[in-house]
Structures are given as C-alpha cells and as structure tokens.
N, C-alpha and C positions, 0 to 999 in steps of 0.2 A: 617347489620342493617341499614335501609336507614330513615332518618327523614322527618318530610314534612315543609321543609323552608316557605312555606307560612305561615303554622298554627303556626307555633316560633312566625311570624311577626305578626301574626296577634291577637297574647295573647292570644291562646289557650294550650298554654304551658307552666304549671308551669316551676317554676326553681326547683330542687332537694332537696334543704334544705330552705323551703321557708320562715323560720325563720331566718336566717343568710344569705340572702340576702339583697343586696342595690342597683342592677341593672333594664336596661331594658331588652326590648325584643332584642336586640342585643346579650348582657349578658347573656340570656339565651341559644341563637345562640350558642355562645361560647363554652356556656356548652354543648351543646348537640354535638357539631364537636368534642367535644374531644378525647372520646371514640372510633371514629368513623376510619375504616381501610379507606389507603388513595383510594381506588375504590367509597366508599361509601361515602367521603370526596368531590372529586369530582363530582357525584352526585348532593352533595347540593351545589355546588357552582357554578353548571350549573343551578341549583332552583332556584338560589339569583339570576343569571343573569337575567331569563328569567321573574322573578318577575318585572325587569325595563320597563315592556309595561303592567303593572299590572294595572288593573284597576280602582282600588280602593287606591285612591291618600295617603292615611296614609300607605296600606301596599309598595306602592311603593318608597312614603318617606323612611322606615324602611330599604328596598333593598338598594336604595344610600345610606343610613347611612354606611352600611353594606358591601360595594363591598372593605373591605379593607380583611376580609378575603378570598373572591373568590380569591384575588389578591397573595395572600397567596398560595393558593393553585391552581389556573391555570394559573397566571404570570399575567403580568399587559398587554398582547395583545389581548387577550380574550378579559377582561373587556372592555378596549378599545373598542373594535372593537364592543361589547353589548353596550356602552352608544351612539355610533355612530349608530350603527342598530336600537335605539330605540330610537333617536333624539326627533322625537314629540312627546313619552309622557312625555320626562324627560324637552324640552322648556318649562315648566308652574312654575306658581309659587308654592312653598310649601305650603302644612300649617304651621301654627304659631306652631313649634316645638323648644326647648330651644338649641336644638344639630346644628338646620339647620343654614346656616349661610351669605349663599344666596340666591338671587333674585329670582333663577328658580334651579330645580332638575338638570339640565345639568351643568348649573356651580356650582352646589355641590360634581357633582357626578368628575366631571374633578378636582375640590379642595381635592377632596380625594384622588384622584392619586395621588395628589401630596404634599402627607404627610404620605407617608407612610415608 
C-alpha cells in the first residue's frame, strides 16, 4: 500500500478519526507511515525527500517540517545529501508558519537534523 506524501502535505488527506484529532498535516503523515510495510515506508520517504525542490513553497515548508521521519527511516545521509541536492529551493525564506523557526528552509531543514 504505497501513500502520496505530497497530497498528506498538501491537506488532501483526512486524518482517520477526524474527531479525536489535534494535529497537522505532519500528524496525519504519521498516521498514514504507520500501517505501512518498511518497502512502502521508504517509498514515502523518498516522496518527502523529493518534495524539498517542490514548488509550491507551503508544501515544501511541510517536507522540512517533516524530514525527521525520512530520517527515521533512510538515516540522516540521505536526507542530508536531499537538503544539499536541493540547496536553492530550500535558501528562501518560509512562510509565516508557527512550527518554522528560521530565516530560510535550509537552516530549518539542517536544525532539524539536529534534533532529532
């Protein structure tokens, strides 16, 4: 069963109990990798990477929120090696998001490394 990490990110996908939820579209991420066999697992964690050269600056924000599960699941040289491969979309500023916490997506997406 393979998911489509963009449309998680992009709020096209409820969460399951949409009553007894308090998250975002991460949170939903979550939920939907749970189920998931670890082939199909990585999968979407090659999705969330390749979403970092995304074009559409909120699902890409979403992706750096997010690379702490790739990291989870394909180690942190991957990821690495994705927020280095895709340096100029992630050098921009974010949108005003409450989670973001710096200047530009690169130094969010590198502060995530390293808190995980």
């Amino acid at each position: 069963m393979t998911i489509d990490v963009r449309a998680i990110l992009d709020g096209q996908v409820w969460p399951r109990d949409v009553h007894d939820f308090l998250g975002d579209v991460v949170d939903i991420l979550d939920e939907q990798l749970e189920p998931l066999d670890q082939p199909d697992r990585v999968d979407a964690a090659q999705q969330l990477l390749s979403l970092l050269g995304e074009d559409d600056l909120i699902i890409r924000t979403w992706a750096v929120l997010s690379l702490g599960r790739a990291v989870s699941i394909l180690g942190i040289e991957p990821v690495r090696a994705a927020i280095t491969a895709n340096n100029d979309s992630l050098d921009v500023a974010p949108p005003e998001m409450w989670r973001v916490q710096h200047p530009t997506l690169r130094e969010e997406a590198n502060y995530r490394l390293t808190v995980l």
